[in-house]
C-alpha positions as CSV (number, residue, x, y, z in Angstrom):
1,X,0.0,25.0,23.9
2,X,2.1,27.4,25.8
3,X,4.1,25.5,28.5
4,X,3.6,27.1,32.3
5,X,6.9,28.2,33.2
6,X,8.5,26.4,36.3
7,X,8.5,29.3,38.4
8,X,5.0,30.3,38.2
9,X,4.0,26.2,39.0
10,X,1.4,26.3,41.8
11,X,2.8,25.1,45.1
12,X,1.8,21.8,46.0
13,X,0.2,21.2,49.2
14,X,0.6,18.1,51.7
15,X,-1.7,15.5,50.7
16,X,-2.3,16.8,47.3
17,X,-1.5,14.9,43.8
18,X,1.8,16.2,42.3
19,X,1.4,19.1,39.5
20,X,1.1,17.3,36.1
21,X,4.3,18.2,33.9
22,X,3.8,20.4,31.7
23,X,3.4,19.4,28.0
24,X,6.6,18.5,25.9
25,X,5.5,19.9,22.8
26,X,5.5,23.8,22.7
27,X,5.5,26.6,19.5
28,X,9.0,26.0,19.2
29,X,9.5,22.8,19.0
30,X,6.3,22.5,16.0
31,X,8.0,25.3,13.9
32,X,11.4,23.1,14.0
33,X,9.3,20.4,12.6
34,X,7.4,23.0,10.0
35,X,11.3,24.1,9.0
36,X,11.8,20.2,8.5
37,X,8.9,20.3,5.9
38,X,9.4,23.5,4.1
39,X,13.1,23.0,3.3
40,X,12.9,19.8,2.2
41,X,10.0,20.8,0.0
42,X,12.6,22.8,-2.0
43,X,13.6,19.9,-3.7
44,X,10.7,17.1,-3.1
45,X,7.7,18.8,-5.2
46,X,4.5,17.6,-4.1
47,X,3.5,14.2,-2.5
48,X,2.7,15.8,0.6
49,X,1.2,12.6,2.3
50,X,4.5,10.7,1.4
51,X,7.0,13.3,3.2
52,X,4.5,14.3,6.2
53,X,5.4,10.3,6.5
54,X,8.9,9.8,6.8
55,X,8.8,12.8,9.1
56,X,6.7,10.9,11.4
57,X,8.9,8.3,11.2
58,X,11.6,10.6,11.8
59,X,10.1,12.5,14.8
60,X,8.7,8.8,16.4
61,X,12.5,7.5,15.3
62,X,11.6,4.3,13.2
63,X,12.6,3.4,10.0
64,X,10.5,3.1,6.9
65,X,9.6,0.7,3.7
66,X,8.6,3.1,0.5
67,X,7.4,1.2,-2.1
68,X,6.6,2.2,-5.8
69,X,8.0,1.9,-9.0
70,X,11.1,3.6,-10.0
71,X,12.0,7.5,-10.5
72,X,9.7,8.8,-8.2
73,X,11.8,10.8,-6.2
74,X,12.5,8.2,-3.4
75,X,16.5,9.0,-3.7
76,X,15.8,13.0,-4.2
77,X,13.7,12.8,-0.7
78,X,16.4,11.0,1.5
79,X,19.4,13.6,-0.5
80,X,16.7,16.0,0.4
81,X,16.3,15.1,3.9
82,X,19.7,15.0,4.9
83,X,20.8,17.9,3.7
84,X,18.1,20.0,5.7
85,X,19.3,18.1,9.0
86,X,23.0,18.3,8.1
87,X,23.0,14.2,8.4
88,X,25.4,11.8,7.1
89,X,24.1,9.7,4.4
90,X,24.6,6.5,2.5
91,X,23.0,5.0,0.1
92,X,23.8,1.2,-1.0
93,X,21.8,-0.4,-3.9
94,X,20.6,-3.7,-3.5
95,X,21.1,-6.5,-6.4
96,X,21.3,-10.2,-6.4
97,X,24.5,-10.1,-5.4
98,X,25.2,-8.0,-2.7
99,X,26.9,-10.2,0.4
100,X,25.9,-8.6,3.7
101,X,29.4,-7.9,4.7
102,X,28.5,-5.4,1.7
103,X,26.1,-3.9,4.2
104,X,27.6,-3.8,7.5
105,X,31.3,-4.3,6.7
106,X,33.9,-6.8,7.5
107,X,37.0,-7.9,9.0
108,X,40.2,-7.1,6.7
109,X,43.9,-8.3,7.4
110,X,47.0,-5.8,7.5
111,X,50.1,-7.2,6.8
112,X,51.9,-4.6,7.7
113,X,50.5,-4.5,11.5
114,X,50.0,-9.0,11.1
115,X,46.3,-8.0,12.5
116,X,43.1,-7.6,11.5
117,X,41.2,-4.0,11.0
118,X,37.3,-3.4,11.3
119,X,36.2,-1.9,7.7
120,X,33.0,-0.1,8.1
121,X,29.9,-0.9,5.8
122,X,28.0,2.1,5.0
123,X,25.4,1.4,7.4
124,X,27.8,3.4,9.4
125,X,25.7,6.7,8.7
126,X,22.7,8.8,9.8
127,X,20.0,8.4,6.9
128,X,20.9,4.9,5.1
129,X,19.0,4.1,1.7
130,X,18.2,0.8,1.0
131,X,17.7,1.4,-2.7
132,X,15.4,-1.8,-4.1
133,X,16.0,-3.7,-1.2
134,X,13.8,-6.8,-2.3
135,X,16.5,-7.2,-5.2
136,X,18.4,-8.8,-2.5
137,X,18.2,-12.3,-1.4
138,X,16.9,-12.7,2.1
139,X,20.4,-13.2,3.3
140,X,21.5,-9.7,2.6
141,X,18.1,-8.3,3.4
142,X,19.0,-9.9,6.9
143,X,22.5,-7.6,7.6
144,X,19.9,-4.9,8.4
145,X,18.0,-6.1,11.0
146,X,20.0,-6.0,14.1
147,X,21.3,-2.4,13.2
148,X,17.4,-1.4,12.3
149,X,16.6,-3.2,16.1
150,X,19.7,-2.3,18.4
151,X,21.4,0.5,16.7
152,X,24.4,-1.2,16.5
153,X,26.4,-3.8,13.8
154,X,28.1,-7.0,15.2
155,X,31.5,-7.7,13.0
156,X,33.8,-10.4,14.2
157,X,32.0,-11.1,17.7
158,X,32.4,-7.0,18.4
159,X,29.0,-4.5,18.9
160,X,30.1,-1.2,17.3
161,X,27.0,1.5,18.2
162,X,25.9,3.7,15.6
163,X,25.6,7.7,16.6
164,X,22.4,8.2,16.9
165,X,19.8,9.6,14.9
166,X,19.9,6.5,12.4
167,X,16.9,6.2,10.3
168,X,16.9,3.2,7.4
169,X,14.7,4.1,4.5
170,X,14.3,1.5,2.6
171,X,12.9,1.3,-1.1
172,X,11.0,-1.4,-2.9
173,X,9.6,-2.2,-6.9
174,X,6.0,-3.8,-6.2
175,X,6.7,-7.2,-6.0
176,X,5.3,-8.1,-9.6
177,X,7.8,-6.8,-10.7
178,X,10.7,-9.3,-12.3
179,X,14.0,-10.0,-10.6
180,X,12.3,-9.3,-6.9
181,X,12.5,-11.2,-3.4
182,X,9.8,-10.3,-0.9
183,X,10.7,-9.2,2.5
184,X,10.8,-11.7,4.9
185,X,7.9,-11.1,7.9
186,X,11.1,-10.3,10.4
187,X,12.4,-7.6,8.7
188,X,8.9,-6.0,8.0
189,X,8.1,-5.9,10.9
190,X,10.9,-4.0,11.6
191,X,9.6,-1.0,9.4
192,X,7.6,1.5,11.6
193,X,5.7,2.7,8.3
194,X,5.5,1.2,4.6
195,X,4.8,4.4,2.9
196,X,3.0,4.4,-0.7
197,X,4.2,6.5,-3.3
198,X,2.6,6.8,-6.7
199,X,2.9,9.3,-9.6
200,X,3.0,12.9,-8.9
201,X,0.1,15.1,-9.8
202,X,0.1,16.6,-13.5
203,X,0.9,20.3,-11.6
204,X,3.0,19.2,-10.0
205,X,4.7,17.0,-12.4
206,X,5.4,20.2,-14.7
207,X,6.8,22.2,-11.6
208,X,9.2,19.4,-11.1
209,X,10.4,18.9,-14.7
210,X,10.6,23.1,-14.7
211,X,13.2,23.3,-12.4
212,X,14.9,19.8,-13.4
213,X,15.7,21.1,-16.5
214,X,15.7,25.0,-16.8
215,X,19.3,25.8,-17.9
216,X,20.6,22.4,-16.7
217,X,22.6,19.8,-18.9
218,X,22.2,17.3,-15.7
219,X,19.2,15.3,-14.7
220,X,19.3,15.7,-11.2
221,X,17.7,18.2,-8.8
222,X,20.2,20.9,-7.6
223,X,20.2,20.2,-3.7
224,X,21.8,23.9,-3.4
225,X,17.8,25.6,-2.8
226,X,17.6,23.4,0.1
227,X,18.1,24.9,3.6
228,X,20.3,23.8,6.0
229,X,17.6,23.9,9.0
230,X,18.3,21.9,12.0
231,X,21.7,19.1,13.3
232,X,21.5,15.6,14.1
233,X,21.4,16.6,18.2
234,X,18.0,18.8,17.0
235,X,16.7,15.6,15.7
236,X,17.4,13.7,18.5
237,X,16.1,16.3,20.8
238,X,12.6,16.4,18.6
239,X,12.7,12.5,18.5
240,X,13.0,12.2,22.9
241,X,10.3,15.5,23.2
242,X,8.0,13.4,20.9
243,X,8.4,10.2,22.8
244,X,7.8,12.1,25.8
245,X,4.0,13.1,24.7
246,X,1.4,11.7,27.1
247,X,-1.2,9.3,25.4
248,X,-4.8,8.4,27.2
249,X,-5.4,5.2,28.0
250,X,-8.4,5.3,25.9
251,X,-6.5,6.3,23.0
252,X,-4.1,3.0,23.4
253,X,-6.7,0.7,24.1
254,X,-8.3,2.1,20.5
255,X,-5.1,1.6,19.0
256,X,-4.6,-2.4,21.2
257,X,-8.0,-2.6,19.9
258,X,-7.4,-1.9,15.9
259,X,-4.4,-4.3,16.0
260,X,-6.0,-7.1,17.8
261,X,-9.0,-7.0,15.4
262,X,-6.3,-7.8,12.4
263,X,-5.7,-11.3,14.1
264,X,-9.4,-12.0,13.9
265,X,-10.9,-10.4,10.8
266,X,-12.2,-12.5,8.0
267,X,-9.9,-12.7,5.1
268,X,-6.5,-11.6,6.8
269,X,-3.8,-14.9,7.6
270,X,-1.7,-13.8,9.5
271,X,-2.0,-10.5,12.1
272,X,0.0,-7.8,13.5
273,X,1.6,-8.3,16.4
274,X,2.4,-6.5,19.5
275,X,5.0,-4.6,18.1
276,X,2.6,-3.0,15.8
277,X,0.5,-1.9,18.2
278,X,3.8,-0.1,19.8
279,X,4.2,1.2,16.1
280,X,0.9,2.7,15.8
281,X,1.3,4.4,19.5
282,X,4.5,5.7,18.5
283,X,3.1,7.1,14.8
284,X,0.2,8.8,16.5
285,X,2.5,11.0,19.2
286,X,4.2,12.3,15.9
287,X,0.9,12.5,14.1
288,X,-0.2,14.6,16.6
289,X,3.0,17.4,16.5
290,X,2.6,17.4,12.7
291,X,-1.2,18.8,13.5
292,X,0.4,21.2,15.9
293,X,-0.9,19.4,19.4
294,X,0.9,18.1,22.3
295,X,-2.0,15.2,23.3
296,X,-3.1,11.9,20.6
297,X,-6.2,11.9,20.2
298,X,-8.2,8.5,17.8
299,X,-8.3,10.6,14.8
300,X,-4.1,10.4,15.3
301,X,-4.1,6.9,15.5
302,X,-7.1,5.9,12.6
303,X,-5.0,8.5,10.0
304,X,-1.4,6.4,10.7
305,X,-3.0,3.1,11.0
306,X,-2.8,1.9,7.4
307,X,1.1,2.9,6.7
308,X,1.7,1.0,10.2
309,X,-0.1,-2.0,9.7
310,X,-0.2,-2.7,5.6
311,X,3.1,-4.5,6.1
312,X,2.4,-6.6,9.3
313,X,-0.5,-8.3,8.0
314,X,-0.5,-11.4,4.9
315,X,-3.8,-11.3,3.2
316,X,-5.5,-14.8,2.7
317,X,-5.3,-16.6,-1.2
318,X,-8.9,-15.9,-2.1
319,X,-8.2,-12.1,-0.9
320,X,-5.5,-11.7,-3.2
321,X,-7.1,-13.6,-6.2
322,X,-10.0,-11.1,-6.1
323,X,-7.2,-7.8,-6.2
324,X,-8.1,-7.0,-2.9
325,X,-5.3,-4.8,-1.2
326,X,-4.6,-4.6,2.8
327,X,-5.6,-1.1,2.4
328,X,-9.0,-2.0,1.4
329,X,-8.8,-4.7,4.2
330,X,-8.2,-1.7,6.9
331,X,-10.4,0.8,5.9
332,X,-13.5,-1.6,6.6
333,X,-11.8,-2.9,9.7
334,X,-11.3,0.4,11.0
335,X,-14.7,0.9,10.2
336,X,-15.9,-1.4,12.3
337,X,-13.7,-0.7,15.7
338,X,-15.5,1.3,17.6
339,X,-13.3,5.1,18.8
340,X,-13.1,6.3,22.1
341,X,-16.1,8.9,22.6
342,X,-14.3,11.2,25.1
């Protein structure tokens, strides 16, 4: 995966096709991501799956819907998180009645200058937690979508632009569970991945309560163990080197192919659309740098396909009266679509 140096390019002859660039993704760039992992493991014990996805979320820059029940960890991972990237962070907890000026801020009069002053919300940030965001009415729920869309807030007719990297991790109770709105389809869709997290392992479980509570009064984890590894410019670096990865055009007709199949498979109401296909090409060029390659290959996009799609597709009444889940919806549909051979 070494890159050929410029210098040493072959010269290119009249009439020839130009030299193919060489590949964004190199050594250094993977261990950056591998530093990532390994600090933010110092506080985050176990659930591998669930932090190898937010950090394709992070590396393919989209934002992402975690959903499980609380104490889990969900606030320790985006603490976690932005300490290792030296990242501003917010976090704003949702309830019935938060007003979305809450969210993005608001307009305030000064008497003393007769004028009115932009307050910042604290979507103003890097990392923003969206703690139990379907405790919020729609209405609220809305004041994120532009910023999760544009990277910017609109307050009082005026765009203010956030500094990029801005990343929304949002967290949700199961929706059975009292006092909860769902999500409306707009602002799912806007979630690049809706990662599942469930109870820890029994291992790993004892590890965490070890070190929560080994001469500590507190209940929290002590953040100091984790590293401070890379800076928001890093991030954004990793984020435009990532976007820059080449994908076959076999590889995005498999992954047109997987999306289009949810408009037209048996039990499913209502399909992805075009913007999850754009998701799951996205997810799969970060997919591929957390495997240490610089090219997608199917395997990429099959393995990301359920946390992109679970969230962009309504499962029909008799689906849902027999306890069926859209992940058991996906695994037979990606059964059925047939992979790219070569």
């Amino acid at each position: 995966m070494n890159q050929t140096p410029t210098g040493n390019a072959p010269p290119t002859l009249p009439g020839d096709a130009p030299a193919p660039a060489p590949a964004p993704v190199n050594a250094a760039l993977i261990e950056r991501v591998e530093r990532i992992r390994d600090a933010v493991g110092h506080a985050f014990i176990g659930q591998g799956d669930v932090l190898e996805q937010i950090l394709i979320a992070l590396l393919a820059g989209g934002h992402v819907l975690i959903e499980g029940v609380p104490g889990l960890g969900k606030t320790l991972l985006v603490r976690a998180l932005a300490q290792a990237l030296e990242l501003d962070y917010a976090r704003v907890q949702f309830t019935p009645d938060l007003m979305p000026s809450d969210v993005s801020g608001h307009a305030v009069y000064d008497p003393k200058t007769e004028s009115f002053k932009i307050r910042r919300g604290p979507v103003f940030t890097n990392l923003l937690l969206a703690d139990e965001i379907n405790r919020a009415p729609a209405k609220t729920q809305s004041a994120l979508l532009e910023v999760m869309q544009e990277g910017q807030v609109t307050i009082e007719g005026k765009a203010f632009p956030l500094t990029p990297p801005f990343l929304t991790l949002a967290t949700q109770n199961p929706v059975e569970q009292e006092g909860t709105y769902p999500l409306p389809e707009a602002q799912l869709d806007r979630f690049l991945l809706k990662v599942l997290i469930d109870y820890p392992q029994l291992d790993d479980e004892k590890r965490m309560v070890e070190a929560i509570t080994t001469g500590r009064a507190a209940s929290d984890f002590n953040l100091a163990n984790v590293p401070r590894v890379l800076s928001g410019a890093d991030v954004v670096a990793l984020q435009k080197a990532v976007a820059a990865i080449t994908v076959d055009p076999q590889v995005i007709d498999y992954a047109v192919r997987i999306v289009a199949a949810t408009r037209k498979w048996p039990g499913i109401a209502l399909g992805a659309g075009p913007r999850g296909s754009i998701a799951l090409v996205r997810a799969a060029r970060a997919q591929a740098v957390l495997s240490g390659r610089d090219f997608v290959t199917p395997d990429d996009v099959r393995e990301i396909a359920k946390p992109a799609l679970r969230h962009r597709i309504a499962l029909a009444p008799e689906l849902q009266i027999e306890g069926q889940s859209a992940d058991d919806v996906l695994t037979a549909l990606l059964a059925k679509v047939e992979a790219p051979r070569k």
